[in-house]
Backbone and ligand atoms as CSV (ligand in chain L), in Angstrom:
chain,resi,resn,atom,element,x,y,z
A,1,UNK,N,N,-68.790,-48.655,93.947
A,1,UNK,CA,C,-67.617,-47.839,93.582
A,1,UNK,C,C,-67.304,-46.841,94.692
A,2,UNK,N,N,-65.720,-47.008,95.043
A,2,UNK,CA,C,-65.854,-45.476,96.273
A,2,UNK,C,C,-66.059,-44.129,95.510
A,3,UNK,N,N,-65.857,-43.680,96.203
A,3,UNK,CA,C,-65.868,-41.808,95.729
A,3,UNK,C,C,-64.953,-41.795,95.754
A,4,UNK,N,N,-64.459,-40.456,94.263
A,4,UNK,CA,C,-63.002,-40.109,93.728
A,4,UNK,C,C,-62.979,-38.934,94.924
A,5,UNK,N,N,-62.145,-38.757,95.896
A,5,UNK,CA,C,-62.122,-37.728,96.480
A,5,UNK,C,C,-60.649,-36.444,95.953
A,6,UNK,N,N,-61.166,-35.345,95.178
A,6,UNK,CA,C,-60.248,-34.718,94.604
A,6,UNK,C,C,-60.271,-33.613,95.398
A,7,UNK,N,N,-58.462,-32.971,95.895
A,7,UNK,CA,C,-58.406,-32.002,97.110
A,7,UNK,C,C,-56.889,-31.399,96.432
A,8,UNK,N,N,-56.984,-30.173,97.211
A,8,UNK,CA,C,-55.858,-29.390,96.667
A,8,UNK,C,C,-55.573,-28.590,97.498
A,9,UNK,N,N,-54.071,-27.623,97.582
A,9,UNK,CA,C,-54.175,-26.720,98.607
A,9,UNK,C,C,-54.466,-25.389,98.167
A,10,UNK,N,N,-54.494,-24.091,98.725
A,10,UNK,CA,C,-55.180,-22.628,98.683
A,10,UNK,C,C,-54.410,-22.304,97.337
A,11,UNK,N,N,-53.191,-22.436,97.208
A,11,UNK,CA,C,-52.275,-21.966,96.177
A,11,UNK,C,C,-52.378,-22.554,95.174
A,12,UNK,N,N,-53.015,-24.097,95.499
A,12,UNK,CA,C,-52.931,-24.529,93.789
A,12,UNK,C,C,-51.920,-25.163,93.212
A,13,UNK,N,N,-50.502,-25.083,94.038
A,13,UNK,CA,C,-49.293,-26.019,93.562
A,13,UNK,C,C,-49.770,-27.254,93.796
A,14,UNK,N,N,-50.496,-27.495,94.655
A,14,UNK,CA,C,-50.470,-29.152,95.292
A,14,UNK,C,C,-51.750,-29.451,95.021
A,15,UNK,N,N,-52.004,-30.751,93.557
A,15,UNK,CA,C,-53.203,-31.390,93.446
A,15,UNK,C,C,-53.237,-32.540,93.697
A,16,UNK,N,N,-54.185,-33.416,94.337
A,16,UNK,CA,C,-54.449,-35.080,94.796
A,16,UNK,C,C,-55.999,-35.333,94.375
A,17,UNK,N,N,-55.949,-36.789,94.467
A,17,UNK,CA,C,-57.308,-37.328,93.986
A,17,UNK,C,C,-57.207,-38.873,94.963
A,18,UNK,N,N,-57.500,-39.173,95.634
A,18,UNK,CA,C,-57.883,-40.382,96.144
A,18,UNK,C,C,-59.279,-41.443,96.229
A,19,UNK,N,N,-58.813,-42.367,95.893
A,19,UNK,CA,C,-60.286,-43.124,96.492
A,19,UNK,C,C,-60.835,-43.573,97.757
A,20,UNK,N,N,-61.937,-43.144,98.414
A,20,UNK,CA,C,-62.571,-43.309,99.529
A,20,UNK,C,C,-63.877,-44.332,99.737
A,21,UNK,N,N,-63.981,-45.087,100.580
A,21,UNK,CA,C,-65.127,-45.627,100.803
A,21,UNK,C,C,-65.798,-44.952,102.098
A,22,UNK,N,N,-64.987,-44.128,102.732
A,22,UNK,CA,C,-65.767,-43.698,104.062
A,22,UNK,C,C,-65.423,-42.076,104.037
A,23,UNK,N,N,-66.671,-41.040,102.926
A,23,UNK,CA,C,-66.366,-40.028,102.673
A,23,UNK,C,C,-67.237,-38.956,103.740
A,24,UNK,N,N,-67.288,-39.267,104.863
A,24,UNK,CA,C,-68.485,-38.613,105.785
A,24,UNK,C,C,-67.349,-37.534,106.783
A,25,UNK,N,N,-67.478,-36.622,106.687
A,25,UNK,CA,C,-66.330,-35.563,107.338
A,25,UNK,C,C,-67.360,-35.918,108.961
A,26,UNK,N,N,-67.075,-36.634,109.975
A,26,UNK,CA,C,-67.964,-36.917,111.118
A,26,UNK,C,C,-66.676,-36.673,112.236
A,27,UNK,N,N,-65.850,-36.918,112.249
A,27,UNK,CA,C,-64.380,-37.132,112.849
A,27,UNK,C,C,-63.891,-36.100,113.371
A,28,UNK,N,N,-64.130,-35.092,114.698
A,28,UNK,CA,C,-63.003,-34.061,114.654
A,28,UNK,C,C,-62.122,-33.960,115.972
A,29,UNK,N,N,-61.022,-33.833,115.626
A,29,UNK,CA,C,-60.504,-34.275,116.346
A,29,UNK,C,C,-59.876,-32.940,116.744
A,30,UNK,N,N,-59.747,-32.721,118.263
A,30,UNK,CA,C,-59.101,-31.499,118.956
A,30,UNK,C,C,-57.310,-31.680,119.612
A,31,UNK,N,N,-57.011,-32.806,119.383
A,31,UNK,CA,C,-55.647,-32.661,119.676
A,31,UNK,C,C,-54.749,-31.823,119.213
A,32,UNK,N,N,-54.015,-31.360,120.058
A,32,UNK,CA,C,-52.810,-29.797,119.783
A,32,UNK,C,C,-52.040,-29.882,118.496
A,33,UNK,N,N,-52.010,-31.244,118.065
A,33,UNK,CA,C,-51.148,-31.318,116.740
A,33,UNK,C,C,-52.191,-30.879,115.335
A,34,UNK,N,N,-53.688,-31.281,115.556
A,34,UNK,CA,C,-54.452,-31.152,114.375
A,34,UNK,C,C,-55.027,-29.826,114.364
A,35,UNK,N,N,-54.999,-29.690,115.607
A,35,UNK,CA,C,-55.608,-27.886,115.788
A,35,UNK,C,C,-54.722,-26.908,115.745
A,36,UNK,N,N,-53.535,-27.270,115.460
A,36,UNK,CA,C,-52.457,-26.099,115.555
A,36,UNK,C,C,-52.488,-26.072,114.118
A,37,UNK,N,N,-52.081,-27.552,113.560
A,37,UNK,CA,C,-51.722,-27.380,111.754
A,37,UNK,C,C,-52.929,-27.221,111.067
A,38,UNK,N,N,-54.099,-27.759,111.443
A,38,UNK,CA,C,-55.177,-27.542,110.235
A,38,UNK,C,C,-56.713,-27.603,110.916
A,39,UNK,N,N,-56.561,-26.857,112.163
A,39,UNK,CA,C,-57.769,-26.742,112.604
A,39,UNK,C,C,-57.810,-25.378,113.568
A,40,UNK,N,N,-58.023,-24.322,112.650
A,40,UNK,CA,C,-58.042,-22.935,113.160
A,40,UNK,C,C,-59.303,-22.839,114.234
A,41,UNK,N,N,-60.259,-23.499,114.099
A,41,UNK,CA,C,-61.867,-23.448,115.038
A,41,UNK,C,C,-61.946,-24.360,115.884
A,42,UNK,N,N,-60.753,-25.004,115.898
A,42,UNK,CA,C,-60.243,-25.652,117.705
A,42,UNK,C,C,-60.205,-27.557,117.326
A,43,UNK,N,N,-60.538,-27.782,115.947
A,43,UNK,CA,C,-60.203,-29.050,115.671
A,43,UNK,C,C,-59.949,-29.375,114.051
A,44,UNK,N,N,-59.304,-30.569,113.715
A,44,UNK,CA,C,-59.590,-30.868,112.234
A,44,UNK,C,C,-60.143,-32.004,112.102
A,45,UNK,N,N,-60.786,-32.247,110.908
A,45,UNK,CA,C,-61.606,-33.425,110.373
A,45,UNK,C,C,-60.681,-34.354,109.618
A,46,UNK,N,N,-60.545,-35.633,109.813
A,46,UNK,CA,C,-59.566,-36.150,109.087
A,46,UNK,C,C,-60.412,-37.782,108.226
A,47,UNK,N,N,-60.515,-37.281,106.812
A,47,UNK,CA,C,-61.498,-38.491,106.172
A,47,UNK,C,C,-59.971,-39.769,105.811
A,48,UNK,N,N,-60.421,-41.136,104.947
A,48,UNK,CA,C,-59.963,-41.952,104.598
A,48,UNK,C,C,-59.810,-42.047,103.539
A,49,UNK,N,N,-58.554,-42.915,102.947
A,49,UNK,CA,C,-58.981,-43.452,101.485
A,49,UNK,C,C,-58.257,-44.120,101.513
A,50,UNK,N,N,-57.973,-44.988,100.248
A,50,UNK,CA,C,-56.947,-46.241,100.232
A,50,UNK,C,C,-55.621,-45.523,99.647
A,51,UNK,N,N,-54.329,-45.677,100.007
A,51,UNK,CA,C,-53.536,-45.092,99.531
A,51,UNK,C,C,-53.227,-45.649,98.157
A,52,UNK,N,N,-53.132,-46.763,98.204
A,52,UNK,CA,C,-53.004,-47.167,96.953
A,52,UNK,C,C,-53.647,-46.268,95.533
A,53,UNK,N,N,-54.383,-45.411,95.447
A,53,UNK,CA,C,-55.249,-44.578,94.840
A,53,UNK,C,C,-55.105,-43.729,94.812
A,54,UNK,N,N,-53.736,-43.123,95.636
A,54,UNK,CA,C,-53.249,-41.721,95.433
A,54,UNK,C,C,-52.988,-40.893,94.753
A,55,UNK,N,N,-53.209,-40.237,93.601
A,55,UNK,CA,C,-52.268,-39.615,92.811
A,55,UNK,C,C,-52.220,-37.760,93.132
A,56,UNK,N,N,-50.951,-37.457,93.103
A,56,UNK,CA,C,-50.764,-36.587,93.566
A,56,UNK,C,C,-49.830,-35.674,92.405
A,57,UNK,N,N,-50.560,-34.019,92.132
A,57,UNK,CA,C,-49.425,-33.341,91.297
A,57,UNK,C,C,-48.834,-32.181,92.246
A,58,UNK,N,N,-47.330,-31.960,91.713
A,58,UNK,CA,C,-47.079,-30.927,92.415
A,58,UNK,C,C,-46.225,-31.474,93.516
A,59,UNK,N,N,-46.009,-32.640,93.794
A,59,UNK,CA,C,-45.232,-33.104,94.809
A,59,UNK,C,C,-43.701,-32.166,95.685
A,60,UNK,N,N,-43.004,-31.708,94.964
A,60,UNK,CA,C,-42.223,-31.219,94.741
A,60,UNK,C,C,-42.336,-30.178,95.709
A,61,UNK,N,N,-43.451,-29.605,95.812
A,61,UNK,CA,C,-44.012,-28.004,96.684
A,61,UNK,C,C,-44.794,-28.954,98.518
A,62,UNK,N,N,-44.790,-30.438,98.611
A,62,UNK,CA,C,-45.312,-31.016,99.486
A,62,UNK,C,C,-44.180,-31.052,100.916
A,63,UNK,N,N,-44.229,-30.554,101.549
A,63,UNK,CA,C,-43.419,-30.829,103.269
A,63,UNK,C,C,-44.096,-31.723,104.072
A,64,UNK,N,N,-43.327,-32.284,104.765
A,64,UNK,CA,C,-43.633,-32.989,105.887
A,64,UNK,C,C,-43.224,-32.841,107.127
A,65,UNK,N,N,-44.441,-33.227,108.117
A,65,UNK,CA,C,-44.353,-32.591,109.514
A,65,UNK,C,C,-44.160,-34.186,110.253
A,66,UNK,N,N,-43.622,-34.601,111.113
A,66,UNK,CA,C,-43.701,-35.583,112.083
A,66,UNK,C,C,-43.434,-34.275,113.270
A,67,UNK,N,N,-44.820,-35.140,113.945
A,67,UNK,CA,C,-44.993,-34.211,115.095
A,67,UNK,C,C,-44.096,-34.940,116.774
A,68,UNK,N,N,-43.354,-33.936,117.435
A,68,UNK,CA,C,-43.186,-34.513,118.529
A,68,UNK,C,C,-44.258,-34.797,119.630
A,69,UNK,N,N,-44.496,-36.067,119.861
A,69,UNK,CA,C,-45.287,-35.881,120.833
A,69,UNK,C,C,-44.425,-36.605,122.162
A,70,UNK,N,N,-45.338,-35.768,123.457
A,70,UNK,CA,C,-44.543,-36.075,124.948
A,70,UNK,C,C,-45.541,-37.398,125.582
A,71,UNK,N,N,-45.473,-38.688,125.432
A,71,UNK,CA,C,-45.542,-39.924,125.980
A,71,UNK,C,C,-45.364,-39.722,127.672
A,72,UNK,N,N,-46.017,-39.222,128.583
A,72,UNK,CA,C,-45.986,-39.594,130.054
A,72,UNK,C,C,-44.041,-39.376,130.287
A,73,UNK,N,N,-43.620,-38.544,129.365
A,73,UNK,CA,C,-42.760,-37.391,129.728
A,73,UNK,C,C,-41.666,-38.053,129.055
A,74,UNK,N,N,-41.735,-39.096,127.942
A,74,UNK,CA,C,-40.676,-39.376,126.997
A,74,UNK,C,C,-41.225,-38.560,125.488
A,75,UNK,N,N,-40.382,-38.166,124.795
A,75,UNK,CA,C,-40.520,-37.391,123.797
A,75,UNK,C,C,-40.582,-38.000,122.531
A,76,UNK,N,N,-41.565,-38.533,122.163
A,76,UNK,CA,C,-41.244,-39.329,120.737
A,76,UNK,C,C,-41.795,-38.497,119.609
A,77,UNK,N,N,-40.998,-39.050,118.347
A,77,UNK,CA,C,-41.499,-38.436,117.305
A,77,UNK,C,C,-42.587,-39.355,116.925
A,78,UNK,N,N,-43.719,-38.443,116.343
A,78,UNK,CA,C,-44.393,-39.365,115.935
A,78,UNK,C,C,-44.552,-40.057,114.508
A,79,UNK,N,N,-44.923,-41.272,114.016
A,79,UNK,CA,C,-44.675,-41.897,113.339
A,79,UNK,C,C,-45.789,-41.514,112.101
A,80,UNK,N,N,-47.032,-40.275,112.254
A,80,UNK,CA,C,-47.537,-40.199,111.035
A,80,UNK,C,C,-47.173,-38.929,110.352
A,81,UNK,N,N,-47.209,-38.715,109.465
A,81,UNK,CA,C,-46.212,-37.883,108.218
A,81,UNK,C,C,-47.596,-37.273,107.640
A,82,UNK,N,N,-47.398,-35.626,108.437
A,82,UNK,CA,C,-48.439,-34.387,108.173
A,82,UNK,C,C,-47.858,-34.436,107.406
A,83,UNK,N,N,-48.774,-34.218,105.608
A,83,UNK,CA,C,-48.023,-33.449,104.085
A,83,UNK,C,C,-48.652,-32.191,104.333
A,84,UNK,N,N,-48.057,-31.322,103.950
A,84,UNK,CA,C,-48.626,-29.728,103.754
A,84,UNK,C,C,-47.966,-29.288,102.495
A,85,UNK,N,N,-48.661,-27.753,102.036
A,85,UNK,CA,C,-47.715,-27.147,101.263
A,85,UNK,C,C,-46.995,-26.562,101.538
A,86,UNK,N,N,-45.594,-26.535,101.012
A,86,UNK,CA,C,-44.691,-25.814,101.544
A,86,UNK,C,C,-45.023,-24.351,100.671
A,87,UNK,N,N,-45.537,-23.794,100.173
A,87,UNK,CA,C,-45.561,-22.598,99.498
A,87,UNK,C,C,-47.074,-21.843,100.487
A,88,UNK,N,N,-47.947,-22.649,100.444
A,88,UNK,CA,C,-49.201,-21.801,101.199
A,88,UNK,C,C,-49.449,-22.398,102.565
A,89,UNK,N,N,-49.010,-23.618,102.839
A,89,UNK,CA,C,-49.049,-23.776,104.472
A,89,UNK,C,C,-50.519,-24.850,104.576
A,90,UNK,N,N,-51.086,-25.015,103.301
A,90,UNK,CA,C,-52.097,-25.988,103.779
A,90,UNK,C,C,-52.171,-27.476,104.019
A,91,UNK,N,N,-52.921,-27.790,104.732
A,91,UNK,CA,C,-52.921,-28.790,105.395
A,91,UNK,C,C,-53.056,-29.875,104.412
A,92,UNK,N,N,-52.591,-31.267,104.248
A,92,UNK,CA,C,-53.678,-31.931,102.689
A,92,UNK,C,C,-53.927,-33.417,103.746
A,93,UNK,N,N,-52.874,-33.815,104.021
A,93,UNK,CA,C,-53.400,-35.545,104.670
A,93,UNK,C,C,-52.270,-35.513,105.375
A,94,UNK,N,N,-52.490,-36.775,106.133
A,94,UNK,CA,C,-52.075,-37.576,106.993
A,94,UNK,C,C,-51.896,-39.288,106.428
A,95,UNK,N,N,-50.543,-39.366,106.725
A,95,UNK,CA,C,-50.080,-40.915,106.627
A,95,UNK,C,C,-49.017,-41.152,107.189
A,96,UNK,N,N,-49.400,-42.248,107.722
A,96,UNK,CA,C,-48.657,-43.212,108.753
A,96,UNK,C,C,-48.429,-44.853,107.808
A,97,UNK,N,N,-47.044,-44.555,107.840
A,97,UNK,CA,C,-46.603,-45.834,107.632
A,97,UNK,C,C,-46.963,-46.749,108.559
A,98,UNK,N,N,-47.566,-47.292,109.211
A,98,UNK,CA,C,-47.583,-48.365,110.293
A,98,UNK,C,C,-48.885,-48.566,109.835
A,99,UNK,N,N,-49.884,-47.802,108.547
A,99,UNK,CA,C,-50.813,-48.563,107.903
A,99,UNK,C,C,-50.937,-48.281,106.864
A,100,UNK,N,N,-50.112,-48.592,106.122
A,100,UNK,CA,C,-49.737,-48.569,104.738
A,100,UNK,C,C,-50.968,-48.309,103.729
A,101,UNK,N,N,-51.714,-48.942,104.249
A,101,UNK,CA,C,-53.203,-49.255,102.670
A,101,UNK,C,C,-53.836,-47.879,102.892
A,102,UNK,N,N,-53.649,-46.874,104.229
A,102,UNK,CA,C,-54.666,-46.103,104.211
A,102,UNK,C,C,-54.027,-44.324,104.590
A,103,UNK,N,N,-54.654,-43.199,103.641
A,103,UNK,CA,C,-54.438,-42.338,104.286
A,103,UNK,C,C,-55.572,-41.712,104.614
A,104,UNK,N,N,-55.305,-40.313,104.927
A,104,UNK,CA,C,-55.910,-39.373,105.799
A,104,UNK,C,C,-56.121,-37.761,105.146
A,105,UNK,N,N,-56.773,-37.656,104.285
A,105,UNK,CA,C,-56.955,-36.608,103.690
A,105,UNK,C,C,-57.679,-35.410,104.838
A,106,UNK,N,N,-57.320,-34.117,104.991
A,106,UNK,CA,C,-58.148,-33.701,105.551
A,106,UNK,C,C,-59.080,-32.927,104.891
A,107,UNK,N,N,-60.514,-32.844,105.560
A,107,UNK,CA,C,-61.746,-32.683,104.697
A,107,UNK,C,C,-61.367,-30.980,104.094
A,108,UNK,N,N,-61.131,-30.329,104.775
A,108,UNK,CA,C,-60.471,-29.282,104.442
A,108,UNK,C,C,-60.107,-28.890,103.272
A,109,UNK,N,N,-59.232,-29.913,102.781
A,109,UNK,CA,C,-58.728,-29.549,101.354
A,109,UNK,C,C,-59.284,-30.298,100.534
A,110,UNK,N,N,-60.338,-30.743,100.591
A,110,UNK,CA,C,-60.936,-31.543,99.809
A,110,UNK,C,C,-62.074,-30.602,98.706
A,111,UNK,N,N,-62.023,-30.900,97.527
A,111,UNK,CA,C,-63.043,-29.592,96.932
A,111,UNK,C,C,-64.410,-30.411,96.271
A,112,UNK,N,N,-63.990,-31.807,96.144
A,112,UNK,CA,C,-65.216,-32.896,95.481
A,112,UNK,C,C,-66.198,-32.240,96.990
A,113,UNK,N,N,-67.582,-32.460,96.685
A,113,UNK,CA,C,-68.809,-31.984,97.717
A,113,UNK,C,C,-68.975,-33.520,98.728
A,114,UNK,N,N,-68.363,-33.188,99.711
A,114,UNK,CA,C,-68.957,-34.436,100.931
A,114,UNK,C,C,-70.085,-34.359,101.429
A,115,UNK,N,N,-70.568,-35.708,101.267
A,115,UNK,CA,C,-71.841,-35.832,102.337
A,115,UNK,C,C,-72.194,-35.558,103.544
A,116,UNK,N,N,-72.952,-34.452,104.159
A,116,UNK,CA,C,-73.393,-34.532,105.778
A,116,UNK,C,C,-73.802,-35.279,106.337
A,117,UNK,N,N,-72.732,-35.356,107.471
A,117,UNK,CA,C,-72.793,-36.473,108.103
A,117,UNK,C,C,-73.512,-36.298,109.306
A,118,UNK,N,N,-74.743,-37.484,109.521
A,118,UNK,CA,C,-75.959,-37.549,109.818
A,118,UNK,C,C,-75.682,-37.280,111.863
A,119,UNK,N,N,-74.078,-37.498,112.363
A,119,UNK,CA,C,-74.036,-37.278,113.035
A,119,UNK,C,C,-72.696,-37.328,113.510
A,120,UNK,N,N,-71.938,-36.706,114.769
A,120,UNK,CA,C,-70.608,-37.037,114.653
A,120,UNK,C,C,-69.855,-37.258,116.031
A,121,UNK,N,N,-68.543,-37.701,115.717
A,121,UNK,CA,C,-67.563,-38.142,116.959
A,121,UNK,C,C,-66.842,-37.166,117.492
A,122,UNK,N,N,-66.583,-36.714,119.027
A,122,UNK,CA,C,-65.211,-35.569,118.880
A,122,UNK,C,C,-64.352,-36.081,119.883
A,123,UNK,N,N,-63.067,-36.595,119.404
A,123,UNK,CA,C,-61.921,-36.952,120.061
A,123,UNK,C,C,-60.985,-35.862,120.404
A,124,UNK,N,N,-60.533,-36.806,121.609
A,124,UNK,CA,C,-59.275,-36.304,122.150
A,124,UNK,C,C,-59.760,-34.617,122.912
A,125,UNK,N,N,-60.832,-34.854,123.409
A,125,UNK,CA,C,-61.488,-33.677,123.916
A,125,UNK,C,C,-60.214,-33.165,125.190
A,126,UNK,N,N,-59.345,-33.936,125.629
A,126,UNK,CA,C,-58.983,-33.866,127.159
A,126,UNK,C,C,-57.733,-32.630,126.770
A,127,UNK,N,N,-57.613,-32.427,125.232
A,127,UNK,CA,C,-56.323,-31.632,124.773
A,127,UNK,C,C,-56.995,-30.289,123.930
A,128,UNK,N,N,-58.088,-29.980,124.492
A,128,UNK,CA,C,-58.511,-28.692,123.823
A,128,UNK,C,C,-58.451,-27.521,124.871
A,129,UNK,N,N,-58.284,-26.356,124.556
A,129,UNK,CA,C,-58.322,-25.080,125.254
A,129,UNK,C,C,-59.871,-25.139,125.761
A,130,UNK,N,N,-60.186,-24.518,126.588
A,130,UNK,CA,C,-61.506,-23.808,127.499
A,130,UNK,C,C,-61.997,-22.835,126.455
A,131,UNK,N,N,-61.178,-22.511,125.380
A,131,UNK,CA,C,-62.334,-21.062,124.399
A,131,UNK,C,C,-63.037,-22.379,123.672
A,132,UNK,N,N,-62.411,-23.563,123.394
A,132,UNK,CA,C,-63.093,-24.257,122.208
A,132,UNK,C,C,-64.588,-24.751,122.971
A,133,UNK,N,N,-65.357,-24.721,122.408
A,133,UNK,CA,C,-66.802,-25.158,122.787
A,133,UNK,C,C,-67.295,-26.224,122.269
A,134,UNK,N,N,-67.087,-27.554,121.914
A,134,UNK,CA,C,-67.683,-27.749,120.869
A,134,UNK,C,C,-69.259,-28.138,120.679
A,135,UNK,N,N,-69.401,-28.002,119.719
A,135,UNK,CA,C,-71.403,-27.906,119.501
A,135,UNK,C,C,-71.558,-29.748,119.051
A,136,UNK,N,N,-72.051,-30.493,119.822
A,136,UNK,CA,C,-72.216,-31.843,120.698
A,136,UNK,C,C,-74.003,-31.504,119.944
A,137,UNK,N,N,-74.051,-32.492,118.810
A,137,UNK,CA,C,-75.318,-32.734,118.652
A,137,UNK,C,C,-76.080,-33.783,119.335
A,138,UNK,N,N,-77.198,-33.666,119.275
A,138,UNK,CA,C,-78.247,-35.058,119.976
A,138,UNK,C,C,-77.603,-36.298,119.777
A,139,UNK,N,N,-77.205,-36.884,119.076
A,139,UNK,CA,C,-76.213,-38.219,118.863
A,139,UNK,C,C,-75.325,-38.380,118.610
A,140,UNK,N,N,-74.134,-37.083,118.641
A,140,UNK,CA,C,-72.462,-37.513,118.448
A,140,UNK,C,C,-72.130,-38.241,119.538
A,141,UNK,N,N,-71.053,-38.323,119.768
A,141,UNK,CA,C,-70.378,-39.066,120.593
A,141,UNK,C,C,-68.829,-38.291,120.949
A,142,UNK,N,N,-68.467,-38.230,122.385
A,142,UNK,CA,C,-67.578,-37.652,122.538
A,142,UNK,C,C,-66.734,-38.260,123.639
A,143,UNK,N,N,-65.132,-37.836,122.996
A,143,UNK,CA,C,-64.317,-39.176,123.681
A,143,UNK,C,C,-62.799,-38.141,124.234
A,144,UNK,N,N,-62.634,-38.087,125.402
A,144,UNK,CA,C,-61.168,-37.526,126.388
A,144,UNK,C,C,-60.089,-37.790,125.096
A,145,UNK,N,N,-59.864,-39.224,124.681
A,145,UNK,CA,C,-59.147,-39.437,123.779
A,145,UNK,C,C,-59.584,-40.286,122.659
A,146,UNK,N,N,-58.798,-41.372,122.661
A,146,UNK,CA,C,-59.697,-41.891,121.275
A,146,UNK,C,C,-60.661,-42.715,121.014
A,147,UNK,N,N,-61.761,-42.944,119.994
A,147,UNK,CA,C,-62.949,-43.300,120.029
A,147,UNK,C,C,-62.963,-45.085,119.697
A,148,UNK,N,N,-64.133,-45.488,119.921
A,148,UNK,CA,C,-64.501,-46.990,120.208
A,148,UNK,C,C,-64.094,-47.757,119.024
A,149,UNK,N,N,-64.733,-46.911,117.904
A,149,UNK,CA,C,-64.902,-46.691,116.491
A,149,UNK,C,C,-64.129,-46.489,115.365
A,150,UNK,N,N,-63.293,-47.659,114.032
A,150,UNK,CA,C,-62.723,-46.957,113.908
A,150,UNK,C,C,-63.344,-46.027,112.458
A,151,UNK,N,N,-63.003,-45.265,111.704
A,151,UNK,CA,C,-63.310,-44.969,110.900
A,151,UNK,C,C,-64.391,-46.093,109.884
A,152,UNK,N,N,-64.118,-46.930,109.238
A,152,UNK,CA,C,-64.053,-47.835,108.250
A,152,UNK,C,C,-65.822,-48.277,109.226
A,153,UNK,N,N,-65.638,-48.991,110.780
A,153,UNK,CA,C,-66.477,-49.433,111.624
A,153,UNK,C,C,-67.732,-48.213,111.753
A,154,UNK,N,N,-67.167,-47.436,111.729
A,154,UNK,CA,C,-68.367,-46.219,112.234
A,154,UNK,C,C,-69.367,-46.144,110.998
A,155,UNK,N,N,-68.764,-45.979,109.835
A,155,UNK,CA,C,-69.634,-46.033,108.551
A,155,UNK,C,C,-70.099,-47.299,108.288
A,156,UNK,N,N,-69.460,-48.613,108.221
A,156,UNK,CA,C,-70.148,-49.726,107.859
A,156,UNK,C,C,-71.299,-49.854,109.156
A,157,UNK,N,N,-71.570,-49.145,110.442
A,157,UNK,CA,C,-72.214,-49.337,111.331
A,157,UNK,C,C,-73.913,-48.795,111.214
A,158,UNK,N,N,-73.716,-47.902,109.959
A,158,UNK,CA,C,-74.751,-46.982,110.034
A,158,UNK,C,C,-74.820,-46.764,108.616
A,159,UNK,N,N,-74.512,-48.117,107.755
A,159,UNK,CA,C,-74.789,-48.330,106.870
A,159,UNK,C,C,-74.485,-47.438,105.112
A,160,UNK,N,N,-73.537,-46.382,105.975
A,160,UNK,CA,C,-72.761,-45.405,105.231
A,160,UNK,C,C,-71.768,-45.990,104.164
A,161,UNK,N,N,-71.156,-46.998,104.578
A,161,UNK,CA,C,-70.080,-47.574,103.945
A,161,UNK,C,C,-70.341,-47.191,102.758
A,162,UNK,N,N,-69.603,-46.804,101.309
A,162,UNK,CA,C,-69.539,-46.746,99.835
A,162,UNK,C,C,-69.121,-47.771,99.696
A,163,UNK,N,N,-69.426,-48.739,98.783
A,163,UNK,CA,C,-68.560,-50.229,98.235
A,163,UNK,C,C,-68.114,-49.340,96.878
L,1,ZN,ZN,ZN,-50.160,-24.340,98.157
């Protein structure tokens, strides 16, 4: 069975519950878009679940961000759809239509208790400020941009997977 992953934002208008098979917050990612919206300590953690399993209250109070990003100096919008609250500003997931079955809760707003994860990845290192430090345990893994691994692979690798 996955884990019910149930998350909400600071205010409380906006409640969700998703199902996850890969509930390990290991993922953080320092790019300017995740560290500006939901990563005050220089990155955010972004877990999985099947979208299909979404249920969400409060919709109504939910905004969406498509972030511009600059492509080797063409300006595209990008194609995944930050939800936040529009009343308190918190962060809740990430989804991208271009993979329909899956979103992106961030661990952040998540209030069900996640498992520590035994070790972790940090992407997109090449887009962090010089104050961010990050603390690089004995076996994470750390990547300029994005990792070998994808989510779903990293846990079935190390035997994490939830069925
Ligand atoms: Zn709120």
């Amino acid at each position: 069975m996955p884990v019910r992953l149930e998350g909400s934002c600071r205010c409380g208008k906006v409640r969700f519950a998703v199902d996850s098979h890969t509930p390990h917050p290991y993922q953080l990612c320092y790019c300017s878009i995740c560290r500006k919206t939901a990563g005050g300590g220089g990155y955010a953690i972004n877990l999985m679940g099947d979208s299909a399993t979404l249920d969400v209250k409060g919709k109504r109070s939910i905004g969406i961000y498509r972030a511009e990003v600059d492509r080797d100096g063409n300006c595209e919008v990008s194609s995944g759809e930050r939800n936040f609250c529009k009343s308190c500003g918190t962060a809740l997931w990430l989804y991208d239509p271009t993979w329909p079955e899956l979103v992106h809760p961030f661990a952040s707003a998540i209030d069900t208790e996640l498992p520590v994860p035994p070790e972790k990845v940090h992407l997109m290192l090449r887009f962090k400020p010089a104050w961010v430090v990050p603390d690089i345990g004995p076996n994470d893994r750390t990547f300029q941009e994005y990792p070998e691994q994808s989510i779903e692979d990293w846990h079935k690798s190390r035997g994490l997977w939830v069925d």
